[in-house]
N, C-alpha and C positions, 0 to 999 in steps of 0.2 A: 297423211299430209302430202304437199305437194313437193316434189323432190326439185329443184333447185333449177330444173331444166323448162318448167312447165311455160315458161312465158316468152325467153327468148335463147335459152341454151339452143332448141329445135330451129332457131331461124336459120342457120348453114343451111335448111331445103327448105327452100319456099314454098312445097311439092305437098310437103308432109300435113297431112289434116289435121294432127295436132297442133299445128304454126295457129296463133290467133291472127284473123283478118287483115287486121292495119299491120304485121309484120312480113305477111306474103304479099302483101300489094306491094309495103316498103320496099321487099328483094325485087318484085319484078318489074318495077317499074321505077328505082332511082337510082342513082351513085354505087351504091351498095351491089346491086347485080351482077356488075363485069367481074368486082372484085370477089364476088361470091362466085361465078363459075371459074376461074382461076386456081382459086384454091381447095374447090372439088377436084379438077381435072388431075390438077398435083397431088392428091389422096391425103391429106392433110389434115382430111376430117375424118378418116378410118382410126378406127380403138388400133393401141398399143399394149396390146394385154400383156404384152408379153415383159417390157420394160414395167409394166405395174408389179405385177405377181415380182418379178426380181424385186423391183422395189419396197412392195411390204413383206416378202422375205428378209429383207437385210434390216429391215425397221423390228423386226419383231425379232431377228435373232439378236439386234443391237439392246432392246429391250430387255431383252431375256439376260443377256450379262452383266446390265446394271442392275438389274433385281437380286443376280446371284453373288455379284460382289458386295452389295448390301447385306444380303442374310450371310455372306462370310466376315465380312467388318465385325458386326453386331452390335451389342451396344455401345458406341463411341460416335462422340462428336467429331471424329473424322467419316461419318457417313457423310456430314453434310458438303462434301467434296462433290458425291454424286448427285447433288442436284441439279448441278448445269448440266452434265451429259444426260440425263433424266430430262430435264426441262424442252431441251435439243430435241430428244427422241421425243418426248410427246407433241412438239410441234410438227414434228416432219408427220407424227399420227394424225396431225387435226387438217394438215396438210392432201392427206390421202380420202379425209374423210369429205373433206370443198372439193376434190374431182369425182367422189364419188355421188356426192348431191347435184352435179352437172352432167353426170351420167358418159362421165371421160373415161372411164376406167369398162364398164359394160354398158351396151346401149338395151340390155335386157332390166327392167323396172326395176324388179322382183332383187335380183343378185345387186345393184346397185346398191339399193335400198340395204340392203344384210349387211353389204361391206360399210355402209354409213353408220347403220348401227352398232356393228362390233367396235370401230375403229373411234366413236366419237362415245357413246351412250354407254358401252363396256368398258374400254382403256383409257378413255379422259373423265368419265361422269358431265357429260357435257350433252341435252338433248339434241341430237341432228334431227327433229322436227322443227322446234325450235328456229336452227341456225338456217333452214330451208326455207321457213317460210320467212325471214325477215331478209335473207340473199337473194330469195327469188324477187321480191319488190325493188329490190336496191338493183339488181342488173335490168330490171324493165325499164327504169324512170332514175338513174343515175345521178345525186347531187340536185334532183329535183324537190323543193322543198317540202311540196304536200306530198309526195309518194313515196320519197325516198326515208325510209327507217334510219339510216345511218347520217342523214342529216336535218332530224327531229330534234328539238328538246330533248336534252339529256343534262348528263355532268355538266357536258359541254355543247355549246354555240355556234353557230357558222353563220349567223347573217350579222348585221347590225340590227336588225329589226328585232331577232328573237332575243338579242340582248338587250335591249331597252326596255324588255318585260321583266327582266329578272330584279328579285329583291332579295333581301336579306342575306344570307351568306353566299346562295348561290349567284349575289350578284358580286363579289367577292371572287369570288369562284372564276367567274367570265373576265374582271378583269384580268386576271393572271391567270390567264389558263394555259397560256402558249409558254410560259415557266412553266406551269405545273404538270405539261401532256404528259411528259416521261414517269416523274414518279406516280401517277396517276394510274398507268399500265401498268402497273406491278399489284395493282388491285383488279387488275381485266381477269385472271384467270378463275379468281373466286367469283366474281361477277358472271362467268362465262355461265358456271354451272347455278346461280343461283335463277338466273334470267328463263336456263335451262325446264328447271323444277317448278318454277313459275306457270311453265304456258302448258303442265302437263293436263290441267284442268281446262284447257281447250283443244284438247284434242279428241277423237274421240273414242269411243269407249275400250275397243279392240287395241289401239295402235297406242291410248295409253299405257293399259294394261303393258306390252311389251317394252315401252320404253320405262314404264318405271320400275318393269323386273331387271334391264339390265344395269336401271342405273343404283339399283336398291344392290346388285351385283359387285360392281365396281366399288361402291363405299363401303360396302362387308371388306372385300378380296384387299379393300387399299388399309384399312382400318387394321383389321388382321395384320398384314405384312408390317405395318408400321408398327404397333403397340406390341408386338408377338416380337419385335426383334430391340427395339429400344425403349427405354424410360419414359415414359408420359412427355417428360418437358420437353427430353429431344424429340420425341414425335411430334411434338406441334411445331418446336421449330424448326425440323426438318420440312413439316406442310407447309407453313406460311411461306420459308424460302424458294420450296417448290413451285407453288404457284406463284409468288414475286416473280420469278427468273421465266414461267412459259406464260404469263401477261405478258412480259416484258418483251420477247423474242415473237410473240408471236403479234402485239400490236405493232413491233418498228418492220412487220412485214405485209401490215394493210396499211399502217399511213400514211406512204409515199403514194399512194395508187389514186385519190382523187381530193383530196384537201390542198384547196387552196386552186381548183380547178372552176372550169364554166360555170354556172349554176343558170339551169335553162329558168326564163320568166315563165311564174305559174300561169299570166294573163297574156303571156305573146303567144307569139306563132310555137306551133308546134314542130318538134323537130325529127327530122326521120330519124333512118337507124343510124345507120353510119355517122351523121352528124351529132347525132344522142350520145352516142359510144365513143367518138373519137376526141370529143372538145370537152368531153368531162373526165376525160382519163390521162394519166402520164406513165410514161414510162421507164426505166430507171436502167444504165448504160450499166454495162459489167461484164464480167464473162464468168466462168464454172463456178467461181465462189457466190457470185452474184445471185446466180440462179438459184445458188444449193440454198440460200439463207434467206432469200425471199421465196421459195418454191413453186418458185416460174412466176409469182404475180410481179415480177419484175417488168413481166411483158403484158403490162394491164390494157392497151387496147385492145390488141390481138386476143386478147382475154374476153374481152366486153365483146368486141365482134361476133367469136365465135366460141361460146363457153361450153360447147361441149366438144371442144377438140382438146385432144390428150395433149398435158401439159409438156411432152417432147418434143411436140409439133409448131408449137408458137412462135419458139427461136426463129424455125424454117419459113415461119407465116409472114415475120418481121418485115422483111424485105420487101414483100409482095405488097403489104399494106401502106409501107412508108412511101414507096412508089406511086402507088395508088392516090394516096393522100396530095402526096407535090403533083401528080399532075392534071387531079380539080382543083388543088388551090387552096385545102383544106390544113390545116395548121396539125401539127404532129410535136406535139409534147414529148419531148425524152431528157432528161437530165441523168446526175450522176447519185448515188445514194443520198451523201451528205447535203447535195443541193437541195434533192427532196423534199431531207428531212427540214430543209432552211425555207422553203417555198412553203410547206405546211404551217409549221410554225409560225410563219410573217402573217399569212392567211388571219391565223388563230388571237396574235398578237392586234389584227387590225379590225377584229371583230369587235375588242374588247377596249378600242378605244377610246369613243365619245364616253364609255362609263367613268376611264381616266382620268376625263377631262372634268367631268362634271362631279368627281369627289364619291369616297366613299356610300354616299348617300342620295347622291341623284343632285348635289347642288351645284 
C-alpha cells in the first residue's frame, strides 16, 4: 500500500519525480513557492531521527511498566487504574505510527514502513495499510467532499446536503450528533481496528499476508496478557474501558484539526496547494501540554503544508507560515483547544439542523 506520503507528503521539493504534476507546477509556479524555499533554506524538512528514536524509546519503556505493573496487580479490579496511562501510551503509539506513514521519522520506504507496522498493526491491532491509504486521500483533497474519506457518509455528516439523505435512525443520529461526537469516540478505537481487518481483503497478497500476521500477533500477545492475568469478566471490562479511553483521547486529538473548516465546491474552481491546505485547516494555541496531547496535530497547517517534516519542526515552521499567510492575505485559522472543540461541534450541530426543524420524520 501507499504510505501516507505518496500524493502530497513529497510536495516540500517540487524537484522530486515522485511529486504528482499538478503538485510541482503548484510549488513552482504559485504562492506556495517563496514559502517553500524558506523553509528548505531553514532545514526544517531534514529527519529528526534522533528526537524519534528518544521518543519511541520512552513510549516503549512507558509501555513496558504499564504491562508490568499490571502482571504484578493481578487479578483485581484495581488493574482498571491503568487504563488511562495504557490508553495515553497507546495514543502517543498511534501517534509515531501517522509520522511514520508520512515518512517524518525516515525518508527510507522500506524502515518507514516496519516502524508503521510494529507500532500501529503489532502494539495497537490497528491495520497501517488501512489508516494510509484513507490519510493519503484526506491530505490530498482536504474536507473535499468527493475525495475526502473523512468527510464521506459515515455515523456522521458534515454538509446539509448529505443530511437530508439520511433516514431512519441514522437520521436520528445526524440530528444530535454534535451532543453525541464525544460519547461516540469512545467506540473509535474498536472501530479503528475493525475498519482495519476490513480492508485486509484489499490488499495484496504479500502485504496482506504480513499485516495480518502481526495483527493475528497482537490479539494472541493482548489476549494472553489479559485472560492469563485476570478473570474473564475483568478482562472484558478492563478491554472495553481500554479502548473507550484511547477512542476518546485519540479522536479529541483529530477533531479540532478541520471540522467546521472551508469545504472547497466540488463544481468551483480548483484550488492550489497552499490555499487547499491553509483554508481547510485550524490550528489550536498552547504550548508543551498542548503539543504533548495533541501530538503536534495542533500545528494542522504547517502539517497539511508540509507532512513529511518531523513533527519537532512545525512549531519552528509556525511563524514562517503565519507570515506568509498575512502577507498574501490569506486567512490563518488558530484558535485555543476548547474553542476548537466549540467551532467543531457548532459545525456538527448546523449540519443537523433543517432535520430539526422538519421533525423526527422529515415533516
Amino acid at each position: 500500500m501507499p504510505q501516507a506520503t505518496a500524493t502530497v507528503a513529497d510536495s516540500a521539493d517540487e524537484s522530486s519525480p515522485g511529486v504528482p504534476a499538478d503538485v510541482r507546477g503548484a510549488a513552482a509556479g504559485s504562492d506556495f513557492a517563496p514559502l517553500l524555499r524558506v523553509v528548505r533554506d531553514q532545514g526544517l524538512l531534514e529527519r529528526r531521527t534522533d528526537r524519534y528514536v528518544l521518543g519511541i524509546a520512552v513510549n516503549l519503556a512507558a509501555l513496558g511498566a504499564v504491562v508490568t505493573g499490571f502482571v504484578l496487580l493481578g487479578d483485581t479490579w484495581w488493574s482498571l487504574l491503568l487504563t488511562l496511562p495504557l490508553a495515553v501510551v497507546w495514543t502517543r503509539t498511534a501517534f509515531v505510527a501517522h509520522d511514520a506513514g508520512h515518512a517524518q521519522i525516515s525518508g527510507d520506504r522500506r524502515t518507514s514502513r516496519l516502524i508503521g507496522l510494529v507500532h500501529a498493526n503489532l502494539l495497537l491491532g490497528m491495520n497501517e495499510a488501512w489508516w494510509n491509504d484513507k490519510h493519503v486521500r484526506h491530505h490530498a483533497n482536504p474536507n473535499h467532499i468527493d475525495k475526502d474519506p473523512d468527510v464521506g457518509v459515515g455515523a456522521l455528516v458534515w454538509t446539509q446536503k448529505q443530511a437530508a439523505q439520511r433516514e431512519g435512525f441514522a437520521r436520528w443520529l445526524t440530528r444530535n450528533q454534535a451532543r453525541l461526537f464525544f460519547p461516540m469516540l469512545l467506540l473509535e478505537g474498536i472501530a479503528l481496528k475493525i475498519y482495519g481487518i476490513q480492508f485486509l481483503r484489499r490488499q495484496p497478497l504479500r502485504e496482506r499476508a504480513v499485516s495480518a500476521l502481526l495483527l493475528m500477533a497482537h490479539f494472541a500477545l493482548y489476549a494472553t496478557l489479559l485472560f492469563g492475568t485476570l478473570s474473564p469478566g475483568k478482562a472484558i471490562v478492563f478491554a472495553l474501558v481500554l479502548h473507550a479511553l484511547f477512542g476518546l483521547h485519540l479522536g479529541m486529538a483529530f477533531a479540532p484539526n478541520h471540522k467546521g473548516m472551508e469545504m472547497p465546491d466540488p463544481d468551483g474552481e480548483r484550488w492550489g496547494h497552499l490555499q487547499r491546505q491553509v483554508l481547510t485547516s485550524r490550528n489550536v494555541r498552547g504550548a508543551v501540554l498542548t503539543d504533548w496531547f495533541l501530538g503536534g496535530l495542533n500545528y494542522q497547517i504547517e502539517h497539511h503544508l508540509f507532512p513529511s517534516m518531523p513533527r519537532p519542526n512545525l512549531r519552528l515552521a509556525q511563524p514562517l507560515v503565519k507570515a506568509h499567510c498575512s502577507g498574501i492575505g490569506m486567512p490563518y485559522a488558530e484558535t485555543g483547544l476548547i474553542e476548537s472543540y466549540r467551532q467543531a461541534l457548532s459545525h456538527m450541530h448546523e449540519v443537523g439542523e433543517p432535520l430539526r426543524q422538519r421533525g423526527p420524520r422529515g415533516t
